[in-house]
Structure formats: structure tokens, C-alpha cells
N, C-alpha and C positions, 0 to 999 in steps of 0.2 A: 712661242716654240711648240705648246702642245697643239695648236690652231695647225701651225707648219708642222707635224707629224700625222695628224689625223689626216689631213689631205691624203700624203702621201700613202697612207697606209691603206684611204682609201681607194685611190687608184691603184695602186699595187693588187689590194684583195681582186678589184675586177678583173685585173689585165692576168692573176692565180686563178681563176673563174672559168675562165676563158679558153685558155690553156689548158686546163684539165679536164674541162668536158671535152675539146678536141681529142687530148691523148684517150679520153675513156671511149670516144665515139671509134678512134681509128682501130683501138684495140679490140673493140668489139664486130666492128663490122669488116676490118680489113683482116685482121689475124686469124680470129678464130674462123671465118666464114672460107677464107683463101685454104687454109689447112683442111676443112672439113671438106672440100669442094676436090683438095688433091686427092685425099684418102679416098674419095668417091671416084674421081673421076681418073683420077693415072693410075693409083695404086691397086685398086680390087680390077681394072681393067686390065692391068698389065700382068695379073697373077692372072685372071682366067685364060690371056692369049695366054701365056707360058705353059699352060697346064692342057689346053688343048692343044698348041702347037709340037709342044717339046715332049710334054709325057707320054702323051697317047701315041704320039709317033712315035717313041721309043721304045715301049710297051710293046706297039706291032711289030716294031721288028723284030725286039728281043721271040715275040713268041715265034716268027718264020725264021728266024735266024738259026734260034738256039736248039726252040724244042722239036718242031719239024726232024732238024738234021739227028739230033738225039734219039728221039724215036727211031726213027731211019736207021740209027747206028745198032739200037736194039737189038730191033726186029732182024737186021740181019746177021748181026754176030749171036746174039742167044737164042730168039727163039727160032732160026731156021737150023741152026746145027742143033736145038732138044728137039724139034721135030723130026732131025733127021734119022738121029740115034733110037729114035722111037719107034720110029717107023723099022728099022733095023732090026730092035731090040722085040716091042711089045706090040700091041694091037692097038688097033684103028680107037679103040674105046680110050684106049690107057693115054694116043695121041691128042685126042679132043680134052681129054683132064689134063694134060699136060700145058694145051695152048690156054685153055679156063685160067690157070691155076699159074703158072710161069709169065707168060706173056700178057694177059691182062694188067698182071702186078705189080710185075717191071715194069710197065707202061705207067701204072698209077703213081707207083714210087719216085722213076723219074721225073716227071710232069710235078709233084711234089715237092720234091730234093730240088730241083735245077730250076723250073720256072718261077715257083714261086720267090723262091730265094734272090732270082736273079731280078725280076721287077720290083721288089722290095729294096734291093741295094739302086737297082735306078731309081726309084721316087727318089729315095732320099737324098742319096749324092747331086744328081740333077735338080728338081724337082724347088729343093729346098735352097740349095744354094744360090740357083735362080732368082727366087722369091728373095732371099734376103739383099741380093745386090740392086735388086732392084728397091727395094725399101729405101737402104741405103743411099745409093745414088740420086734415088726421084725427091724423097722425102724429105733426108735431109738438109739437101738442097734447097729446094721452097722454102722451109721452115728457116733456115739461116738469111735466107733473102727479105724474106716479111721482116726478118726481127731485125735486120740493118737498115729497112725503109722507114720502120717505127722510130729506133733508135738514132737516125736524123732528122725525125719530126720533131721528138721533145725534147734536142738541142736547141734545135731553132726556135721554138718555145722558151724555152730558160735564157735563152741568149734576148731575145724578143723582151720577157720584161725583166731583166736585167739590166737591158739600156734604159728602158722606162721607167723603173723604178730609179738609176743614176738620175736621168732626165729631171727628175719630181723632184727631188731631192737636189737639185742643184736649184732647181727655183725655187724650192720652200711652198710649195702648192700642200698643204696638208691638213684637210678640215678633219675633225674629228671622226674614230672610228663608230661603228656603226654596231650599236648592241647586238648580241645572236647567243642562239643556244643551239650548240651543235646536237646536243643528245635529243632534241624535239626535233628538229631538221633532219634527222637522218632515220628517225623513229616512226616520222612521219608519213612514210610513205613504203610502198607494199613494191613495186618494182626494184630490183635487185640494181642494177644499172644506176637509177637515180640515187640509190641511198650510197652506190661507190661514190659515185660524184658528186656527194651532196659530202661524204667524208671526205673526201680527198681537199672539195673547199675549206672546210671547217682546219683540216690541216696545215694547205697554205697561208688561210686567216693569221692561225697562229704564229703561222712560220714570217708573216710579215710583222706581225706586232712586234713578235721579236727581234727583227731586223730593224726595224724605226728604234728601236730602245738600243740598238749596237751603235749603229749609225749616228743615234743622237748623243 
């Protein structure tokens, strides 16, 4: 009976082996590489068009829309009626301090108070909202499709030697297991990758020992 457990236990660790380098290779080269390649390639792409197409255009008009006409309103409600009372009232001197002094200021003040204000409320409202639906949309997206293609990989793995290990186990195929030291096996080595997959066997190992000791 230990003869027919070992067998099996050892075929089971391989076909755990096997399996879990795939899941660590897919998770490595397909998830995190597929994510990094959106965030490159949709995401910072799709926020630059947004940002040249939507803000800057918005930006231009708000300034011929808003400040143009404002000005415009200015100059001829305030400073053409203090020029005119001046002209009326004082001298040619008193008018030139007038226009310095009134209508420069006005000018500054509203360009101030209205433009700035008002491209500020467009970044934001625009700008940002933009940006997050599209995060939203592109990102998480992708992200939930990698992890549903993953997520039927390492079923079909589990299912894979689940029949196999039935399989072993109905024929009594089970030479003895095979000594190892997880803490030197996974200590052993300087790649980060190799020492996950070097854990994750040492886990499955155990996880079949302990299934042959259920089972038997």
C-alpha cells in the first residue's frame, strides 16, 4: 500500500509541477505584460488625445467666446462713457489718466475674474471626467478579461490532475515519494519567478502527500 501511494503521489507532484509553472508563466507574461502594454498603449494615449483635442479646443473658444465679447462689453459700456464725461468735464490730461487708470484695470480685472475662472472650471469638469471614463471604461475592462482568460486556465489545470491523480489512484500506480527540502529549493535561487515556482511546488508536494494519506 505505501509502494501504491508513492506512485501516485508521485505522479500527482509532477502533473502539480507542471501546472504551476504554466499558471506562474501565464501570470507573468500574460497579465502583468497585457496591463502594462494598456496602460501604455490605450490609456496615456487616450488621455493625451483628450487633452489636445477637448481641452485646448475648449480653452480657445472659451477665450473668443467669453473674454473677446467681455472686453468688448467693457470698453464700450465703461470706458467710452468715462471718456466721454471727461472729455466733458476735464482735460485732455485728466482723460489719458482716466483711460491708464479705469480701462486698463477693468481690462485686467476682468481677464482675471472671468477667464481665468472660467478655464479652470473647464479643465476640471471636462478634462477630468474625460480622463476617468476613459480609465474606467478601457482599463477596467482589459483587466477583468486577462483575469477571466487566467481564471479558466487554472481550472483546467485542477480539473487536468484531478482526473490524473483519480486515474493513479484507481490503478494503484504509487512508487515512493521522493525526498526534498523546500527551504533549500526555494533559497536556492536569486530569480524571483523561480523561487514563486519553486514555492508553489513545494506546496502542491505537500498538498498531495496529504491527499494520498486522505485518500488511503
Amino acid at each position: 500500500m505505501q509502494e501504491a501511494s508513492g506512485m501516485e503521489c508521485f505522479y500527482s507532484v509532477h502533473i502539480y509541477e507542471v501546472c504551476v509553472v504554466m499558471v506562474v508563466e501565464v501570470l507573468v507574461e500574460v497579465c502583468i505584460v497585457t496591463v502594462v502594454e494598456v496602460l501604455v498603449e490605450v490609456c496615456i494615449v487616450t488621455v493625451v488625445e483628450v487633452l489636445v483635442e477637448v481641452c485646448i479646443v475648449t480653452v480657445v473658444e472659451v477665450l473668443v467666446e467669453v473674454c473677446i465679447v467681455t472686453v468688448v462689453e467693457v470698453l464700450v459700456e465703461v470706458c467710452v462713457v468715462t471718456v466721454v464725461e471727461v472729455l466733458v468735464e476735464v482735460c485732455v490730461v485728466t482723460v489719458v489718466e482716466v483711460l491708464v487708470e479705469v480701462c486698463v484695470v477693468t481690462v485686467v480685472e476682468v481677464l482675471v475674474e472671468v477667464c481665468i475662472v472660467t478655464v479652470v472650471e473647464v479643465l476640471v469638469e471636462v478634462c477630468v471626467v474625460t480622463v476617468v471614463e476613459v480609465l474606467v471604461e478601457v482599463c477596467v475592462v482589459m483587466v477583468v478579461e486577462v483575469l477571466v482568460e487566467v481564471c479558466v486556465v487554472m481550472v483546467v489545470c485542477v480539473v487536468m490532475v484531478v482526473e490524473v491523480f483519480y486515474d493513479l489512484k484507481q490503478e494503484e500506480q504509487v512508487p515512493p515519494l521522493p525526498e526534498f527540502n523546500c527551504g533549500e529549493m526555494v533559497s536556492g535561487t536569486s530569480d524571483w519567478r523561480r523561487s514563486f515556482s519553486l514555492a508553489m511546488i513545494c506546496f502542491t508536494r505537500q498538498l498531495a502527500a496529504s491527499s494520498i494519506l486522505i485518500f488511503s
